[in-house]
C-alpha positions as protocol buffer text, in pm:
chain_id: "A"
residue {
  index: 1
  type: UNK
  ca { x: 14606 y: -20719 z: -7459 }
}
residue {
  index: 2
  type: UNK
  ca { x: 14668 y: -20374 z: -7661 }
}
residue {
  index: 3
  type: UNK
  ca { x: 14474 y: -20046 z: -7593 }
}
residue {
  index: 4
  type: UNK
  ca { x: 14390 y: -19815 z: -7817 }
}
residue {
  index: 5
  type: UNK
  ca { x: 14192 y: -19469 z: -7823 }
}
residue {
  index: 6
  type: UNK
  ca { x: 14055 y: -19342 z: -8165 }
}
residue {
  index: 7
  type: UNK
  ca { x: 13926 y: -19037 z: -8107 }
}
residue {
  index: 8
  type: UNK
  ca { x: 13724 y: -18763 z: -8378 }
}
residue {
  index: 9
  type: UNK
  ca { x: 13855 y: -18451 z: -8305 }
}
residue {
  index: 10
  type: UNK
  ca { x: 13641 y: -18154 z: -8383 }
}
residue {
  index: 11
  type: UNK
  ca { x: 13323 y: -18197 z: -8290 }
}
residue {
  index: 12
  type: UNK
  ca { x: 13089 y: -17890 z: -8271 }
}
residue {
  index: 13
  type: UNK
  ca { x: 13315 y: -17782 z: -8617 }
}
residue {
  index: 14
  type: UNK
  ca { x: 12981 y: -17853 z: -8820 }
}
residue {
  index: 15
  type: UNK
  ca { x: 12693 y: -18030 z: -8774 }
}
residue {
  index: 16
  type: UNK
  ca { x: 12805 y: -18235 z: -9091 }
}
residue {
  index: 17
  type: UNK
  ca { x: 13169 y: -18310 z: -8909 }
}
residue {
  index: 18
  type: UNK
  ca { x: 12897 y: -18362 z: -8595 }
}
residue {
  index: 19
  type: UNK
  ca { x: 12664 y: -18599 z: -8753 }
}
residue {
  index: 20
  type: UNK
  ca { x: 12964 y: -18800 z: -8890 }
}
residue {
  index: 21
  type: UNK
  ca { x: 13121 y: -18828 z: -8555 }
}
residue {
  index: 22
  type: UNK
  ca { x: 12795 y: -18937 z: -8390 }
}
residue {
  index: 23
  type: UNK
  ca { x: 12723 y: -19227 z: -8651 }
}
residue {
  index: 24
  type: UNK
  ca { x: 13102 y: -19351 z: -8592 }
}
residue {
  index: 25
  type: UNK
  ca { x: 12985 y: -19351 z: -8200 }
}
residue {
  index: 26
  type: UNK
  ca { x: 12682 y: -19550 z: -8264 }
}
residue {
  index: 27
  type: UNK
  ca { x: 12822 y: -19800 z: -8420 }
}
residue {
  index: 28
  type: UNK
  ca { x: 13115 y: -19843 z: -8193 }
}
residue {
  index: 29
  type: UNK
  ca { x: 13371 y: -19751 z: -8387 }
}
residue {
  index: 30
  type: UNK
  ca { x: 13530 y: -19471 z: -8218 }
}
residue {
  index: 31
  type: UNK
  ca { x: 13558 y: -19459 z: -7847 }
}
residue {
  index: 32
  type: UNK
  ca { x: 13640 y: -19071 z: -7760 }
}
residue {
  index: 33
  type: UNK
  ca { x: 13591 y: -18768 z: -7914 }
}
residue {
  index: 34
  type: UNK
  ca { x: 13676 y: -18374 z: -7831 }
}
residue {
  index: 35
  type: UNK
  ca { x: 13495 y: -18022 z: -7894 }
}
residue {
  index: 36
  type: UNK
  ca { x: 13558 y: -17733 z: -8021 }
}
residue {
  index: 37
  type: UNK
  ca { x: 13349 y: -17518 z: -7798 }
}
residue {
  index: 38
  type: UNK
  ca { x: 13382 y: -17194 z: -7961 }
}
residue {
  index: 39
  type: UNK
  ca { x: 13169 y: -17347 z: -8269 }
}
residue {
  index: 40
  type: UNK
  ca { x: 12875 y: -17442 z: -8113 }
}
residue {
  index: 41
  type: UNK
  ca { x: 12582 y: -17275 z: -8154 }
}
residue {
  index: 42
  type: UNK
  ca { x: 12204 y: -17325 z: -8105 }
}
residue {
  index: 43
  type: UNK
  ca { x: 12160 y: -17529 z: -8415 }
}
residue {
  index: 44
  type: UNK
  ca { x: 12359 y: -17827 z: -8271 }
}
residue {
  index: 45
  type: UNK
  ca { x: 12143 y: -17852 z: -7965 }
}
residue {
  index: 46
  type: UNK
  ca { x: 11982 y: -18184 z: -8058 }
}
residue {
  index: 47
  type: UNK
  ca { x: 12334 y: -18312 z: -8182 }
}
residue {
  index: 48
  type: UNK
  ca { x: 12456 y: -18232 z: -7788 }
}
residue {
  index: 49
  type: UNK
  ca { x: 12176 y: -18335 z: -7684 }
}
residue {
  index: 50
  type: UNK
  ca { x: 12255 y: -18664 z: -7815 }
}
residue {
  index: 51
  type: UNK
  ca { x: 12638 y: -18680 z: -7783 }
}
residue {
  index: 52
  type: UNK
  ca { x: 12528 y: -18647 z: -7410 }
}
residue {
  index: 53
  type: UNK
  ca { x: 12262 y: -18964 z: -7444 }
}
residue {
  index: 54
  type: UNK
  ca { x: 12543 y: -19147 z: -7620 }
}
residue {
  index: 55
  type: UNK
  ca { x: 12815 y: -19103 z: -7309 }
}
residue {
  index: 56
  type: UNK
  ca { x: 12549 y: -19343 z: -7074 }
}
residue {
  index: 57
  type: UNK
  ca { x: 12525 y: -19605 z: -7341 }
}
residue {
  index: 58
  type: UNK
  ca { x: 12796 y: -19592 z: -7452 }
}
residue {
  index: 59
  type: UNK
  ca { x: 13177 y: -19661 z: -7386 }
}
residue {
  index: 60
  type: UNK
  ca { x: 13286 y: -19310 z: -7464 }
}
residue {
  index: 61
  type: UNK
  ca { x: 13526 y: -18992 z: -7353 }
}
residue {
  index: 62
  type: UNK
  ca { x: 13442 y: -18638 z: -7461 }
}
residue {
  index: 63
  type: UNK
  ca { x: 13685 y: -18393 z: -7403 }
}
residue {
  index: 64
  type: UNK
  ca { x: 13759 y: -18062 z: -7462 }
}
residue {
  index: 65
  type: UNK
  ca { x: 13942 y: -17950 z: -7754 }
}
residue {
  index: 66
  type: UNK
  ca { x: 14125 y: -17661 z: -7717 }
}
residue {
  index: 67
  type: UNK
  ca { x: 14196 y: -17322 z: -7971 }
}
residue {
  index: 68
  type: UNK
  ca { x: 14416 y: -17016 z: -7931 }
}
residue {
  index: 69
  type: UNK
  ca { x: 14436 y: -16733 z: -8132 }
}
residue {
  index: 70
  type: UNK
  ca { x: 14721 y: -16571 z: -7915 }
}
residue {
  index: 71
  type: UNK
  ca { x: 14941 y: -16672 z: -7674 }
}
residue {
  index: 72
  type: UNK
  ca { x: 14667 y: -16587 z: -7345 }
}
residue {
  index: 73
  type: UNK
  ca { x: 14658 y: -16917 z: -7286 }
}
residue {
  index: 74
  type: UNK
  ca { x: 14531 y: -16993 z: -6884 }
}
residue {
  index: 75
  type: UNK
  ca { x: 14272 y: -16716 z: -6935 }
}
residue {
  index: 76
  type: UNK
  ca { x: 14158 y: -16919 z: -7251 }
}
residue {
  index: 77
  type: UNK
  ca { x: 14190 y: -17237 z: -7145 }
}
residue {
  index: 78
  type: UNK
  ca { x: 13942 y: -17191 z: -6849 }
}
residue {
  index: 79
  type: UNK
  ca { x: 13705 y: -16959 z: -7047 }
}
residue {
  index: 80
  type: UNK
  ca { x: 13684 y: -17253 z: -7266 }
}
residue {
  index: 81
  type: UNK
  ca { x: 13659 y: -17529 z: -6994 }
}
residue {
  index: 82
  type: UNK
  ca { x: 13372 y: -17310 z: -6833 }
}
residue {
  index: 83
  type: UNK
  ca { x: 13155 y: -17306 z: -7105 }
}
residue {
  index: 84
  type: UNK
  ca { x: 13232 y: -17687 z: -7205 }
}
residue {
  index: 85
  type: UNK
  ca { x: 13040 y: -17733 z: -6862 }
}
residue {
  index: 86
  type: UNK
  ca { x: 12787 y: -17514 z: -6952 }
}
residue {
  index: 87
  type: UNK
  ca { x: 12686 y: -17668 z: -7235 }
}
residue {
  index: 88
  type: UNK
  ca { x: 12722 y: -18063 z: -7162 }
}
residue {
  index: 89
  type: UNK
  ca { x: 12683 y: -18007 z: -6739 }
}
residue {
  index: 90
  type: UNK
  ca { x: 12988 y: -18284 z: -6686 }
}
residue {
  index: 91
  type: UNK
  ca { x: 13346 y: -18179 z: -6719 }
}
residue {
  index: 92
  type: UNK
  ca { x: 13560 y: -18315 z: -7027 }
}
residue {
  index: 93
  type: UNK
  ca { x: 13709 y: -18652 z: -6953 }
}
residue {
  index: 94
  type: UNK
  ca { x: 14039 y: -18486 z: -7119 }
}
residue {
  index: 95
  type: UNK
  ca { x: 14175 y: -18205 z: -7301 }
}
residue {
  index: 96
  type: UNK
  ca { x: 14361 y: -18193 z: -7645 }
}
residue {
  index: 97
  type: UNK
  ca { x: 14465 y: -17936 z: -7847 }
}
residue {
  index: 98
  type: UNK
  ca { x: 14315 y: -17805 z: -8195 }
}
residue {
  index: 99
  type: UNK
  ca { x: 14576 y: -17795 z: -8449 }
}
residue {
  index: 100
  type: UNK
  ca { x: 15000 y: -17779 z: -8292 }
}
residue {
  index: 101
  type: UNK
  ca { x: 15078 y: -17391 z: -8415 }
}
residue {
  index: 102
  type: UNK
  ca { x: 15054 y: -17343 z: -7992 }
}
residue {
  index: 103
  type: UNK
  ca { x: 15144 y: -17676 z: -7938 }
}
residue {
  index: 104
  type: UNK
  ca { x: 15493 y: -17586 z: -7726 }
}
residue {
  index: 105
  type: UNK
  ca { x: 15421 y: -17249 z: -7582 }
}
residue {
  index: 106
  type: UNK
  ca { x: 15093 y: -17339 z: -7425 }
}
residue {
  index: 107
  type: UNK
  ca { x: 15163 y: -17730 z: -7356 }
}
residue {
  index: 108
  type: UNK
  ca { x: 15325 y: -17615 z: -6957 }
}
residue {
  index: 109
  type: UNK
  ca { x: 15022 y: -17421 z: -6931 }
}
residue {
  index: 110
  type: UNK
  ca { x: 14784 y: -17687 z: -7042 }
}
residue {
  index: 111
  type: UNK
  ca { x: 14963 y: -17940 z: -6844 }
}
residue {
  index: 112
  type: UNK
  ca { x: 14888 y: -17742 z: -6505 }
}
residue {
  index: 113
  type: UNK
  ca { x: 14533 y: -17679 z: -6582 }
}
residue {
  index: 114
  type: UNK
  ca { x: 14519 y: -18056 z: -6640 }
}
residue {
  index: 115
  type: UNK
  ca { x: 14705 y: -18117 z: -6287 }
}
residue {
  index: 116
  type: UNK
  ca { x: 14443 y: -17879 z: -6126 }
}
residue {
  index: 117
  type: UNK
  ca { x: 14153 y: -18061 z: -6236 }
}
residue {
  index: 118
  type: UNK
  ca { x: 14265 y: -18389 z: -6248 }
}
residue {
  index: 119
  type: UNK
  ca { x: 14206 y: -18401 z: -6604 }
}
residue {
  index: 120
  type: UNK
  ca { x: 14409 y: -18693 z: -6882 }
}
residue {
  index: 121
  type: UNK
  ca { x: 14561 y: -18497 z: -7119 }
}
residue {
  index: 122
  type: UNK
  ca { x: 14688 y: -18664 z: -7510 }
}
residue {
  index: 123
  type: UNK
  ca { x: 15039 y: -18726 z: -7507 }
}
residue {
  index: 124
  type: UNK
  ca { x: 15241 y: -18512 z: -7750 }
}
residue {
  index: 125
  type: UNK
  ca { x: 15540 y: -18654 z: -7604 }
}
residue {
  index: 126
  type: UNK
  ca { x: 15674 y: -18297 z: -7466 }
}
residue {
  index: 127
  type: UNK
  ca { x: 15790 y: -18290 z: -7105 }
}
residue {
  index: 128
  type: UNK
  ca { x: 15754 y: -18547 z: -6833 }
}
residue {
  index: 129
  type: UNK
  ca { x: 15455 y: -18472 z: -6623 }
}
residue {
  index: 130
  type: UNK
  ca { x: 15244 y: -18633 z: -6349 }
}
residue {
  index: 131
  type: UNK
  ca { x: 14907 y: -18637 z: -6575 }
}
residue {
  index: 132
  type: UNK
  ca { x: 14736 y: -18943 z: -6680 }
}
residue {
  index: 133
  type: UNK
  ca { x: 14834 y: -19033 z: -7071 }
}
residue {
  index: 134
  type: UNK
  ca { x: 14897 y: -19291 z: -7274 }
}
residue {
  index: 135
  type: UNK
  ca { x: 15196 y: -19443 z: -7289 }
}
residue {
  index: 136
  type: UNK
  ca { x: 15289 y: -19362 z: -7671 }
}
residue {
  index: 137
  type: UNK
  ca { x: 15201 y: -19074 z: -7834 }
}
residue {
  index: 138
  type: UNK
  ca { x: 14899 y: -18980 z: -8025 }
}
residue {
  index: 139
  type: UNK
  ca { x: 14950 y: -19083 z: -8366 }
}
residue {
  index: 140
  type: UNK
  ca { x: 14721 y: -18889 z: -8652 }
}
residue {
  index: 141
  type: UNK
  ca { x: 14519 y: -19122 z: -8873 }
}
residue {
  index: 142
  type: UNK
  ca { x: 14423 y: -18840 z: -9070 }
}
residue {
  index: 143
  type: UNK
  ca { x: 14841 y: -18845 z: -9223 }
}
residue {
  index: 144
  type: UNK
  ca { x: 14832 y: -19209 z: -9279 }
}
residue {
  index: 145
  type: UNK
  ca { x: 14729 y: -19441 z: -9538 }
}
residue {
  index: 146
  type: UNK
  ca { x: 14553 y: -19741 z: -9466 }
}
residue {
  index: 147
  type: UNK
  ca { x: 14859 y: -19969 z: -9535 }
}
residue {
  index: 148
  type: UNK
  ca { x: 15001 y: -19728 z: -9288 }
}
residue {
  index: 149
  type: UNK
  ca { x: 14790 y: -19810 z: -9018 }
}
residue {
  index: 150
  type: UNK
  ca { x: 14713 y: -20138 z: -9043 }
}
residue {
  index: 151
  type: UNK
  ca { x: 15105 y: -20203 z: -9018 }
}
residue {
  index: 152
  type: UNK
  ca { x: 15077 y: -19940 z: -8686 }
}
residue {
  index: 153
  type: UNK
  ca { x: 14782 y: -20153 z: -8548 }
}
residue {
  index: 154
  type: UNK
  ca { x: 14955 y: -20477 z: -8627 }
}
residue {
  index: 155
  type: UNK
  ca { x: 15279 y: -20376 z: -8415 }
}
residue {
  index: 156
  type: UNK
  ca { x: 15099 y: -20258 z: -8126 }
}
residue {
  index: 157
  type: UNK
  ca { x: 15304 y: -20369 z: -7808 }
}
residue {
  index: 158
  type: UNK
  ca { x: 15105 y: -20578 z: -7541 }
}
residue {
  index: 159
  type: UNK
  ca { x: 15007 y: -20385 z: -7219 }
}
residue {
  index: 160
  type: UNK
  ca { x: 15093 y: -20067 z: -7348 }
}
residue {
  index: 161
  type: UNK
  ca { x: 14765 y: -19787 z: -7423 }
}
residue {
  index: 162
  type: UNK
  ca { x: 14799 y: -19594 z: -7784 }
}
residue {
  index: 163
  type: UNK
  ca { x: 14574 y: -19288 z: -7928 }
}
residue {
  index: 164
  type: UNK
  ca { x: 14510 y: -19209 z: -8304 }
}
residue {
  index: 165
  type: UNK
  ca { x: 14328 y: -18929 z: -8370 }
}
residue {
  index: 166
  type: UNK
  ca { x: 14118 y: -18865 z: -8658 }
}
residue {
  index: 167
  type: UNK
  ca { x: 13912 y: -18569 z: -8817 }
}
residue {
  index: 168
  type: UNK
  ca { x: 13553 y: -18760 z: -8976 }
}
residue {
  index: 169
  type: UNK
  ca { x: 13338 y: -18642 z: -9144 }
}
residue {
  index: 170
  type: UNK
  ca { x: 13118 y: -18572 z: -9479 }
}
residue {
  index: 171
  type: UNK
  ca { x: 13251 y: -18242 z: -9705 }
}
residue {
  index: 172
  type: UNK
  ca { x: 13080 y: -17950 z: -9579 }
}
residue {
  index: 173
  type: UNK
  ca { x: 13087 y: -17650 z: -9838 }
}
residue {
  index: 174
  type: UNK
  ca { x: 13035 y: -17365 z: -9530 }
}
residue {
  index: 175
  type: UNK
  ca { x: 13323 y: -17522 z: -9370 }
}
residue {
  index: 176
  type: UNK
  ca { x: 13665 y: -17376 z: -9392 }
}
residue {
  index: 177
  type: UNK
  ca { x: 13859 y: -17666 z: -9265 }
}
residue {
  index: 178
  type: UNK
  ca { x: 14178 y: -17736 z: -9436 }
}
residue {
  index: 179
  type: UNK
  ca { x: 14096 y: -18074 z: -9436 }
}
residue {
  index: 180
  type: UNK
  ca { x: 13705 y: -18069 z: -9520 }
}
residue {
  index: 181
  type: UNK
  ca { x: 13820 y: -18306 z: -9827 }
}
residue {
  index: 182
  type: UNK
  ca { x: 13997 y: -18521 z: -9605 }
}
residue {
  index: 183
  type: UNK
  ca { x: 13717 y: -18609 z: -9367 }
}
residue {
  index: 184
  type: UNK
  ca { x: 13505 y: -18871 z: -9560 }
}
residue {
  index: 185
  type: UNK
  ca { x: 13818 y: -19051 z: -9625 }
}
residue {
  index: 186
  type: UNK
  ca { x: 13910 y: -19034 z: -9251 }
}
residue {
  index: 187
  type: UNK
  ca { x: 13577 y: -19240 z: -9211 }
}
residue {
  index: 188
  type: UNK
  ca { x: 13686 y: -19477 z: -9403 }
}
residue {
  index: 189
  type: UNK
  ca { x: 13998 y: -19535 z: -9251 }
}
residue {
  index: 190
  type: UNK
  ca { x: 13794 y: -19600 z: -8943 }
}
residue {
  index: 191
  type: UNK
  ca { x: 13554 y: -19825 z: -9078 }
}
residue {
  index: 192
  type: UNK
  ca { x: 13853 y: -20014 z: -9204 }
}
residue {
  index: 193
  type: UNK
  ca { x: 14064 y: -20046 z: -8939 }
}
residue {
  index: 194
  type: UNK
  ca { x: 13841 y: -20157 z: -8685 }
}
residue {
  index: 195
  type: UNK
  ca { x: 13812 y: -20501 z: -8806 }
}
residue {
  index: 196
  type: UNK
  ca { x: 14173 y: -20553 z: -8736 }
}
residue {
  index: 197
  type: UNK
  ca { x: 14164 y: -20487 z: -8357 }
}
residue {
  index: 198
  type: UNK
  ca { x: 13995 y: -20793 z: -8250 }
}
residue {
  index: 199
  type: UNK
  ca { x: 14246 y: -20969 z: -8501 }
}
residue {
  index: 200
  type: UNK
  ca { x: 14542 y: -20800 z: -8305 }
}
residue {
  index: 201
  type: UNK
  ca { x: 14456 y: -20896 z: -7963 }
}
residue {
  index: 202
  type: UNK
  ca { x: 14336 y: -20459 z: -7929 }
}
residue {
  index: 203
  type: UNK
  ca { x: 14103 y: -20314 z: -7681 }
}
residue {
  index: 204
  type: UNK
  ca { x: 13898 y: -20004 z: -7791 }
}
residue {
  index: 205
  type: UNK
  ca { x: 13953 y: -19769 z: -7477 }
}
residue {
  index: 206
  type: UNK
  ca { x: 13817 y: -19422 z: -7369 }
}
residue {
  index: 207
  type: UNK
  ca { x: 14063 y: -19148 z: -7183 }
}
residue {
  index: 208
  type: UNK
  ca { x: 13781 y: -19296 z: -6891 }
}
residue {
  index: 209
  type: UNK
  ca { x: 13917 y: -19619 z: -6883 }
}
residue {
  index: 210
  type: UNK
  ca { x: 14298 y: -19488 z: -6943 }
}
residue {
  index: 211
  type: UNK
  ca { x: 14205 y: -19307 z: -6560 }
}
residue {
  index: 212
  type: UNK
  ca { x: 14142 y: -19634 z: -6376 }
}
residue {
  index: 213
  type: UNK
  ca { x: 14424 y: -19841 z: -6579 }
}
């Protein structure tokens, strides 16, 4: 057996990205997905509301997805931690990081929070630390064709856990996204690649299974 984490990044973004995300839950076709805290606002309160319903029916991580502006990152990263609480009342089942420009500077600082709270973190393959992972490093869907992936998928190693990450949604013109055209697409690459898994012998897995493998 193979096991593999997609997870939609950016939820909270916009409640088109959000309503996107949700459907992809639903259906059981993504097992994970992280928020952008700093988006969301009262508007997506019945969109919480559900992504919170979803999490007890549902084989599903939601995790915290992490921004910096500058490079004050502890302060930051448990700002933003505090008022992921606030809003869902559970902690994140993992933390990732929006976009790489503070990929290396903050990754030490991320990888202690994580340590603190006993939190998974995605593997960017930087350092060796004691946090739980998986064992390969997060690959992003939203780079790779479908003949891309399907290849990736079919070469999937047995007993070893795998994350792709990708960014769904529908177009959204209030969005300023640099990849608001890509998101649609990145559904489809989803709905496309799931059929494959049970073909390959693949497990969809949240970051809360990954913490009892």
């Amino acid at each position: 057996m193979k096991y593999l984490i997609i997870n939609a990044d950016d939820f909270g973004y916009s409640k088109i990205f959000n309503a996107s995300i949700l459907a992809l839950i639903k259906n059981g076709l993504i097992s994970s997905t992280t928020v952008m805290v700093n988006w969301i606002n009262v508007e997506q309160a019945s969109q919480i509301s559900e992504l919170s319903e979803l999490t007890k029916s549902h084989n599903l991580s939601v995790g915290l997805h992490l921004e910096f502006s500058d490079d004050n990152f502890k302060p930051e990263i448990e700002r933003q931690y505090g008022r992921f609480f606030s809003i869902f009342g559970f902690k994140p089942s993992h933390i990732d990081l929006h976009k790489s420009t503070f990929l290396k500077k903050a990754h030490q600082a991320i990888m202690e929070f994580c340590k603190e709270k006993n939190l998974p973190c995605r593997n960017h393959k930087i350092g060796v630390v004691d946090v739980v992972k998986t064992q390969n490093e997060v690959l992003s869907g939203t780079k790779m064709s479908f003949e891309e992936l399907k290849s990736f998928i079919e070469n999937l190693k047995d007993g070893e856990s795998y994350e792709i990450l990708f960014h769904p949604g529908s177009y959204d013109p209030n969005c300023k996204s640099s990849l608001n055209k890509e998101r649609e697409l990145d559904v489809k690459k989803i709905e496309e690649i799931n059929p494959f898994l049970k073909e390959n012998n693949i497990k969809l897995i949240s970051y809360i299974d990954l913490v009892s493998m």
